[in-house]
C-alpha positions in Angstrom: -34.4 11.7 -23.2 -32.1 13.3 -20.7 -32.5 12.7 -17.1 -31.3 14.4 -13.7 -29.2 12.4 -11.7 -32.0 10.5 -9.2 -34.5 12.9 -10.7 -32.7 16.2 -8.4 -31.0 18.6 -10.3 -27.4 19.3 -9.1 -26.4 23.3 -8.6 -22.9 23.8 -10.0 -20.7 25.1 -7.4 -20.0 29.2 -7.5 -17.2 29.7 -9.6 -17.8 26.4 -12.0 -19.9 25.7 -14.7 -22.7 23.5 -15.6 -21.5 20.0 -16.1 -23.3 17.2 -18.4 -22.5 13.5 -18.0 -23.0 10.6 -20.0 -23.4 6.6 -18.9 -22.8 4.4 -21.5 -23.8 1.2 -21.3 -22.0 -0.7 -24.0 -21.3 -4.6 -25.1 -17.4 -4.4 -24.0 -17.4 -1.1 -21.5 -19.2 0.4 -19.2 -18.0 4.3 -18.8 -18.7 7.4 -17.4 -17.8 10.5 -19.0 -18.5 14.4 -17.6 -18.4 17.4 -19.8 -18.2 21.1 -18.9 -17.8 23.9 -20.8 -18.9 25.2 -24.4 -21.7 23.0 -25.5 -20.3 23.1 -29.7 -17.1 21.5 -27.5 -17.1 20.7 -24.1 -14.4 19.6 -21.9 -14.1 16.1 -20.6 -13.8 16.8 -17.2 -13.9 13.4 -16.3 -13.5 9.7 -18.1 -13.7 6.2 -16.4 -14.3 2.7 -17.9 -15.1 -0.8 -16.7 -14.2 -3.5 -19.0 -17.2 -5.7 -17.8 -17.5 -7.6 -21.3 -21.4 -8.1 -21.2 -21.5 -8.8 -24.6 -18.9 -12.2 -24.1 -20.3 -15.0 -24.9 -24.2 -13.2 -25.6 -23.7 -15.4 -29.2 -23.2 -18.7 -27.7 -25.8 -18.3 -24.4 -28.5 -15.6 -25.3 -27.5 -14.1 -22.0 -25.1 -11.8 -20.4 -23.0 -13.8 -18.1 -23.4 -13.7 -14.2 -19.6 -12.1 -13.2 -19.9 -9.5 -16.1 -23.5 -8.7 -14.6 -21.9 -7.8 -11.5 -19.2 -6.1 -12.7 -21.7 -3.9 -14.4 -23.9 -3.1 -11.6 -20.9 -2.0 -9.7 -19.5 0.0 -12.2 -23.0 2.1 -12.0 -22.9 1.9 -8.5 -19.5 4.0 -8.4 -20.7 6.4 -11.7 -24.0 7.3 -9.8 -22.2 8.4 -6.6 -19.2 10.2 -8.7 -21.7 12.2 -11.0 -23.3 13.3 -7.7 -20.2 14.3 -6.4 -18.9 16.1 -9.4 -22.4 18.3 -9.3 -23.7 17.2 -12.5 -26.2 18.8 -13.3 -27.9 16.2 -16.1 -26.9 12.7 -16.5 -28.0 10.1 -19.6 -27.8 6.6 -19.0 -27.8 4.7 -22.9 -27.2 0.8 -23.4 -26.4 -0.7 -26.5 -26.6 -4.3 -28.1 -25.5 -6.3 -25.4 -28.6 -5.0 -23.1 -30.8 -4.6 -26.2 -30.6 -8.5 -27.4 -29.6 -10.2 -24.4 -32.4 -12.2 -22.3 -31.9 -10.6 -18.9 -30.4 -7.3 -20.0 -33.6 -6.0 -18.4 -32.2 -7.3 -15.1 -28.9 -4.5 -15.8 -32.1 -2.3 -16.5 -33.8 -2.5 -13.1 -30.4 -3.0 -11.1 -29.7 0.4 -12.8 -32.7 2.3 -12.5 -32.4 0.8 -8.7 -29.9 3.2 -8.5 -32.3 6.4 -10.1 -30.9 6.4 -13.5 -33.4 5.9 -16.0 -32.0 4.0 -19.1 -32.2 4.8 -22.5 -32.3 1.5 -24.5 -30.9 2.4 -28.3 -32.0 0.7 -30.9 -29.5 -0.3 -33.8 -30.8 2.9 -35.8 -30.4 5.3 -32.9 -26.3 3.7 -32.2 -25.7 4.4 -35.9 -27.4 7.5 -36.5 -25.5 8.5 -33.1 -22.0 7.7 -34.1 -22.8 9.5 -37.0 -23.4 12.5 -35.3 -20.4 12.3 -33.2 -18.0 11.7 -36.4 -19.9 14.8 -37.8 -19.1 16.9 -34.6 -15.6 16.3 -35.0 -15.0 16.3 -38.9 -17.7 18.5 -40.3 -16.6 18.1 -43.2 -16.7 14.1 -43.6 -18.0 12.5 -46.6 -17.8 8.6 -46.5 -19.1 5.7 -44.3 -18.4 5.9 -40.6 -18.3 2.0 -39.0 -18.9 2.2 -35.1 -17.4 -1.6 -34.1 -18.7 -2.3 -30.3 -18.4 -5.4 -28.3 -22.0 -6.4 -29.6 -22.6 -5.0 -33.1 -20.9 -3.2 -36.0 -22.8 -0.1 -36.9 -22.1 1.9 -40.9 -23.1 4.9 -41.0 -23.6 6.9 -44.1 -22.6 10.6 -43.7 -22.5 13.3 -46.1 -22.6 17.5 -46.1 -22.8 18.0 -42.2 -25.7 14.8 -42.1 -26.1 11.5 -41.4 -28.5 9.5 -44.0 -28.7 5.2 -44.9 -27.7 3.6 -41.3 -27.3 -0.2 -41.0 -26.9 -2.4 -37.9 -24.8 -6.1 -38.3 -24.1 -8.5 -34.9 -20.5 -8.2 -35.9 -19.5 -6.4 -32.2 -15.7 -7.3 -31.7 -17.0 -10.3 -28.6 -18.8 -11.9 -31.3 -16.2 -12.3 -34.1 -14.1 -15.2 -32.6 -16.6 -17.6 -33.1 -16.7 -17.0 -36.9 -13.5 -16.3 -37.1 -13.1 -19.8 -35.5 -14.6 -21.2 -38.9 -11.3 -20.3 -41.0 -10.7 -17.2 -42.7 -12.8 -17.7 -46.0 -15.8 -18.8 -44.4 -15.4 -15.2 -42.3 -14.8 -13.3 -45.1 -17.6 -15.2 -47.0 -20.1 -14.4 -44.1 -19.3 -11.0 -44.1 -19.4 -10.1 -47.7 -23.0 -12.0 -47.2 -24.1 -9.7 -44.4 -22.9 -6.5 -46.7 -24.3 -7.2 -49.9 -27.6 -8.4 -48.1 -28.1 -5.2 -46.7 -27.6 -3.2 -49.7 -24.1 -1.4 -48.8 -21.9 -3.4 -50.8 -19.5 -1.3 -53.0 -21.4 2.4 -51.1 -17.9 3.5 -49.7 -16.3 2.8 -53.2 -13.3 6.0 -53.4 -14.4 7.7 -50.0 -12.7 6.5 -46.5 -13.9 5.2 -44.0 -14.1 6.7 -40.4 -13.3 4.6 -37.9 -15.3 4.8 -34.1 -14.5 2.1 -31.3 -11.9 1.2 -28.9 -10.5 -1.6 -31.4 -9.7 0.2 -33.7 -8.3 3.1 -32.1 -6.0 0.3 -30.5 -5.1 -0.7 -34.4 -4.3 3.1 -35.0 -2.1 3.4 -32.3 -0.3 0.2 -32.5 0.7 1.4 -36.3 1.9 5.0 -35.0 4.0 3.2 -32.8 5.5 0.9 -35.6 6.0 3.5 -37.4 7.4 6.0 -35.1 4.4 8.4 -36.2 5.5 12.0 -34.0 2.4 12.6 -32.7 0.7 11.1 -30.1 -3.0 12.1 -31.1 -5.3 9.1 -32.1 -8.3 11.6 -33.7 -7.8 12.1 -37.3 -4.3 9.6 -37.9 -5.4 8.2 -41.4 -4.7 4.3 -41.4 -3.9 2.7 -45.5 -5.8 -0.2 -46.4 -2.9 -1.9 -47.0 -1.2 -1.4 -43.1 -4.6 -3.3 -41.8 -3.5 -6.1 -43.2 0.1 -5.6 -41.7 -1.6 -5.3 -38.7 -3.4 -8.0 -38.4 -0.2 -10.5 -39.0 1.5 -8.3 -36.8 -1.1 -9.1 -34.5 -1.6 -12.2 -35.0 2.3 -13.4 -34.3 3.1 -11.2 -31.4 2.3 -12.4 -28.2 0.6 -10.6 -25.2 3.7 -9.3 -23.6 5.0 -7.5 -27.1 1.9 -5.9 -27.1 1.9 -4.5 -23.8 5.2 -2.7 -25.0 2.7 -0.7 -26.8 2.4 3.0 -25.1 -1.5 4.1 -24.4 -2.2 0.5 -26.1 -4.8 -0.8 -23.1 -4.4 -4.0 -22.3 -8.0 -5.0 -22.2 -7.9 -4.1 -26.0 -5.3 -6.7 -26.9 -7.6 -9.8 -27.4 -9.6 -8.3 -29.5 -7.1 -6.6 -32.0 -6.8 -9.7 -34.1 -10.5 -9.9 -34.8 -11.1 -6.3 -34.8 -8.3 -6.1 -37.8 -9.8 -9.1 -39.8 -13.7 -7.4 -39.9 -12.1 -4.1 -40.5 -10.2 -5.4 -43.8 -13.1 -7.2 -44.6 -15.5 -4.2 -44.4 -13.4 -1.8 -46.2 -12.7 -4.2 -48.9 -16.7 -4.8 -49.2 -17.8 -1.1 -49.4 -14.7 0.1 -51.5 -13.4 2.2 -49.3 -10.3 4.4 -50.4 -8.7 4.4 -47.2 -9.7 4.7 -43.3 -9.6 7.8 -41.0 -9.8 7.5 -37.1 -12.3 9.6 -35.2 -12.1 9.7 -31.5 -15.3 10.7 -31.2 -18.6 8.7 -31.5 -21.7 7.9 -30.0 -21.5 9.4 -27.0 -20.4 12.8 -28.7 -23.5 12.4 -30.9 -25.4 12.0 -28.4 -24.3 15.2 -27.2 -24.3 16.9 -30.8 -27.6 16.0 -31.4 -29.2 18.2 -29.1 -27.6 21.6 -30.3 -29.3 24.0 -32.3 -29.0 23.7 -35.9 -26.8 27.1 -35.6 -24.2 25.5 -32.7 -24.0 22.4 -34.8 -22.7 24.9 -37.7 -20.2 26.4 -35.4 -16.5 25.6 -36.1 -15.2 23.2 -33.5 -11.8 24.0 -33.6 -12.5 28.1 -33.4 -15.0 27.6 -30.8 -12.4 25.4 -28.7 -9.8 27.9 -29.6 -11.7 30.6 -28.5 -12.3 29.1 -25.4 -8.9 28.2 -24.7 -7.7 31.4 -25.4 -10.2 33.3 -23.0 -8.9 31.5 -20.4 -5.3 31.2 -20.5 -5.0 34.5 -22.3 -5.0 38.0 -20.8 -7.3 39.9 -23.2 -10.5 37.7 -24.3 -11.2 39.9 -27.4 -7.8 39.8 -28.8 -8.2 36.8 -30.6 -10.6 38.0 -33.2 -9.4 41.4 -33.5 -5.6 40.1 -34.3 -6.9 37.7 -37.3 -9.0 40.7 -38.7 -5.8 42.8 -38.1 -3.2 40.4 -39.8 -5.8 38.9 -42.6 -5.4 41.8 -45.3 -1.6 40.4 -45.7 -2.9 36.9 -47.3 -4.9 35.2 -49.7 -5.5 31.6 -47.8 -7.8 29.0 -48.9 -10.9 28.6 -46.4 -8.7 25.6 -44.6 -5.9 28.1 -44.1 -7.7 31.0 -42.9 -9.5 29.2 -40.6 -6.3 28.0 -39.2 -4.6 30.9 -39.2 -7.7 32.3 -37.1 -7.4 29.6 -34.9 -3.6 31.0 -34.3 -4.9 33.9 -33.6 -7.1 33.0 -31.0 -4.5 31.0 -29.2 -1.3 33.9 -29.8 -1.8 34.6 -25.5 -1.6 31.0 -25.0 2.2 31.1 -23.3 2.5 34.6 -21.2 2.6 32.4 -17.9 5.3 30.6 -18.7 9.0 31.5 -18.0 9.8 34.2 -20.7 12.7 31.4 -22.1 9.6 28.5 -22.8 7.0 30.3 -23.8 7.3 29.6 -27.6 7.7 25.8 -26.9 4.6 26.1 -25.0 2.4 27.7 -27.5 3.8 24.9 -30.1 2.6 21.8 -27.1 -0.4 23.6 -26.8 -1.3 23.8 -30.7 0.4 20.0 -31.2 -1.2 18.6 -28.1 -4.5 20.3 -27.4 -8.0 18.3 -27.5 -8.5 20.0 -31.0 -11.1 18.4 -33.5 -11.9 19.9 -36.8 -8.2 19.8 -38.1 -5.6 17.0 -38.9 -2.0 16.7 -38.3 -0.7 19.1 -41.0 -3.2 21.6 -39.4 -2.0 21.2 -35.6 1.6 21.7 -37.5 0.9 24.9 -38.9 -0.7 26.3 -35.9 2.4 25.3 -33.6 4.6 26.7 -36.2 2.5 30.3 -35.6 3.0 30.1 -31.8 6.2 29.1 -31.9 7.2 32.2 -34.3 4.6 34.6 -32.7 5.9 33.7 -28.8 9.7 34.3 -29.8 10.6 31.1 -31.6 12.0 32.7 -34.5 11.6 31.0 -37.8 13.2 27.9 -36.9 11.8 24.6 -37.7 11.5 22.9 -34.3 10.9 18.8 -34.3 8.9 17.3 -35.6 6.5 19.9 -37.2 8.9 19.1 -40.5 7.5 15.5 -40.1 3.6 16.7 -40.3 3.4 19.3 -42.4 5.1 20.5 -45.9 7.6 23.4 -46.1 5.5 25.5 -48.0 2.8 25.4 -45.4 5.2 26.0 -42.6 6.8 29.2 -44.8 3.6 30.5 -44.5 2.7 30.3 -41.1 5.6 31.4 -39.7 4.9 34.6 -41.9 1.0 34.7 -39.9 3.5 34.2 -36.4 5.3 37.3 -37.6 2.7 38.9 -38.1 1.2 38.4 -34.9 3.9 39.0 -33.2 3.8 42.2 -34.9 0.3 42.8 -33.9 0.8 41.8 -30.0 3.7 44.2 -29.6 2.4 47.0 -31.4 -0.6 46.8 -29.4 0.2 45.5 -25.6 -2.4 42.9 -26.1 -5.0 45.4 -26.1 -8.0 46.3 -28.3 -7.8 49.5 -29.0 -4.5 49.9 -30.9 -5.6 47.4 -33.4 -8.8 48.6 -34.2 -6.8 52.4 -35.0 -4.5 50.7 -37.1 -4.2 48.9 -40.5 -2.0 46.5 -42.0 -1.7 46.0 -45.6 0.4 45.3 -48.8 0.7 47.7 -51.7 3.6 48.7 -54.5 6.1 45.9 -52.5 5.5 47.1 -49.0 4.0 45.3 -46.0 2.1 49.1 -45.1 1.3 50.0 -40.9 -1.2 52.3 -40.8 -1.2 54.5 -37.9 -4.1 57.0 -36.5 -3.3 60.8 -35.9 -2.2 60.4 -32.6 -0.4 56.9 -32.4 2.5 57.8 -33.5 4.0 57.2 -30.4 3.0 53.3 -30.5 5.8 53.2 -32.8 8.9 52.2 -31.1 12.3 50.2 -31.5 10.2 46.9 -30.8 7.7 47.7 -33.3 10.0 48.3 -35.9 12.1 45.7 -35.3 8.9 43.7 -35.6 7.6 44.8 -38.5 11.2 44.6 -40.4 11.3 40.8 -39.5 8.2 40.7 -41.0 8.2 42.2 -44.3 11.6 40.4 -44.5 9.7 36.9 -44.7 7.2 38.1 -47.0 10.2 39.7 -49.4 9.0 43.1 -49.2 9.6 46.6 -47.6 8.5 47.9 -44.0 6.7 51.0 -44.2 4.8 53.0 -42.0 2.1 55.6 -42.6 1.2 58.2 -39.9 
């Protein structure tokens, strides 16, 4: 259950909006995270860890060692004054495995709730069904296993058609592998396959991937993307093959410390575990079947989050709702968005995937009007390439850059590296939706009421602008130039109708 921060609730200062934390106790981290804005998607305002380790060593002793104790209890000391400060309105304290099986995790209990937060202890069902969730508020459209891999335990995670169903729990966290690892290789594998095919799972992933959640294995995903010189420097949705985990892990395994640290965004905390965290990763995948991995870079906590929406904001589009909300506020007209994809959609037949992207285009065509006349298509493609956008993959983030970049006076170049991400025909045909917006946003000023007087459409070989008795005037050098450049792409004629 949520809780306000030392049971007061926090007004939001004028001018911001209400803010939501999150405290998560877990077997490797302890981090604070504050969110504001849309609740489909909100912002992270705000993201701190301590790598206290509380789950080192839990295998061996039973307990949670003294010095990670009171690294800990500092760590909440500090997140308890910062929420405060930040006006958070309501805070949620959770702890995972490391609290839930160690001896005196009640003592991390009572320091915190010293300190008025009031602890949730998760059980190994609630983690799961939580990761789930957040994997699910990210990719609504994910079909496979999801594997959460913490310090203290190794949650799967069945999800399927926008719900989570068969969740499992193993102590396999990434603090306790070295002891089995220790063992020799086949005696890990062995235990593993053991710990699958006792709880029923072995061979459920078999031609679906496998979405990966936790710190590790992010780490893995972006040590490949730097092997591999992979253009983008987003973590969420970067597909890792079965067989670069086992690249990986000998990579791993003969580089020393200092290599690794040549690693960008790679933290260094991570680097002892990457090893281990490879070896249970190929292990799992090989066990359930899995046709590949996908990385999300949201779990639990997202869940968390995710799980108390409405059943109609958890059907809400991620990446429209974050769109729209981006383009509300760097934009100049907050309605444009919409109106311009209804304006421009008549001229194509997309699948669902494209449309939506397209509308998200749309939403975001304002993005750049602050910046210097010379960078403002450059800035729309950073913004579509390099946005905190869930709910579409690289090819996506691609196609939307290559509508800004057209729509905000790129042209119909190709700028680096969108030719890496996504295929020609899929940039062909967004830089005809940048055209067309273009098209749209000059004929219009930006504003709504142009737009909704006019119509765009393609009949007998012409791309057809529709103007009402009395608009005539809205037609101008610009505008045609516009709508040439357009009908050009699309290898038809420009004609208008008065």
């Amino acid at each position: 259950m949520a809780t306000l921060l030392f049971g007061k609730p926090r007004a939001a200062a004028e001018g911001t909006r209400p803010r939501t934390a999150i405290i998560d106790i877990g077997s490797n981290s302890v981090r604070l995270v504050v969110y504001e804005g849309a609740a489909r998607l909100p912002a992270i305002l705000f993201n701190e860890k301590v790598m206290a380790g509380l789950g080192r060593g839990l295998a061996e002793t039973g307990a949670i060692a003294p010095a990670a104790l009171a690294s800990a209890r500092a760590a909440l000391a500090r997140f308890a004054l910062l929420a405060g400060e930040m006006q958070v309105g309501e805070l949620r304290t959770v702890a995972t495995a490391a609290v839930r099986d160690a001896r005196n995790g009640g003592e991390l209990m009572a320091a915190a709730e010293a300190m008025g937060l009031e602890v949730e202890l998760l059980s190994g069902q609630e983690e799961a069904t939580a990761s789930g969730l957040g994997v699910l508020s990210a990719i609504p459209d994910a079909d496979g296993i999801v594997g959460d891999l913490g310090g203290g335990s190794l949650e799967l995670v069945r999800v399927v058609a926008g719900t989570v169903t068969d969740r499992v729990s193993f102590p396999l966290g990434v603090l306790r592998l070295g002891a089995i690892r220790a063992q020799g290789r086949a005696a890990f594998d062995r235990e593993v396959a053991r710990m699958i095919d006792a709880a029923g799972w072995k061979g459920r992933c078999k031609g679906l991937p496998f979405y990966l959640v936790g710190g590790s294995w992010r780490s893995l995903a972006k040590l490949d993307m730097h092997l591999t010189a992979y253009p983008l420097p987003i973590v969420h949705n970067y597909p890792l093959a079965i067989d670069r985990i086992a690249e990986l892990g000998r990579r791993v395994e003969g580089a020393t410390k200092a290599d690794l640290k040549t690693v960008p965004d790679l933290s260094s905390a991570r680097i002892p575990t990457l090893a281990d965290a490879a070896a249970v990763l190929l292990a799992i995948v090989r066990q359930l079947g899995s046709s590949g991995t996908i990385v999300s870079a949201y779990g639990l906590r997202e869940g968390l989050l995710f799980q108390r929406l409405s059943p109609e904001e958890r059907r809400m589009d991620p990446l429209i709702v974050a769109a729209r909300e981006e383009g509300e506020r760097l934009g100049r007209f907050p309605e444009h968005g919409d109106l311009l994809d209804a304006w421009i959609a008549p001229l194509f037949q997309d699948s669902r995937d494209w449309a939506r992207l397209r509308h998200a285009a749309c939403l975001l065509a304002d993005v750049g009007w602050r910046a210097n006349p010379e960078f403002r298509a450059e800035r729309g493609m950073e913004i579509a390439l390099h946005g905190n956008w869930v709910g579409i993959d690289a090819a996506g983030r691609a196609m939307v850059a290559q509508a800004l970049y057209t729509s905000l006076g790129g042209a119909t170049d190709r700028p680096q590296p969108l030719e890496r991400l996504a295929s020609p025909d899929a940039l062909l045909e967004a830089t005809k939706w940048g055209l067309a917006m273009r098209l749209g946003q000059r004929l219009s000023g930006g504003v709504a009421a142009p737009l909704k007087r006019s119509r765009l459409r393609v009949e007998h070989g012409s791309v057809i602008l529709s103007l009402a008795d009395g608009d005539e005037a809205l037609w101008g050098e610009a505008v045609e130039k516009r709508h040439r450049a357009l009908a050009g792409a699309m290898g038809l004629q420009p004609v208008v109708e008065a």
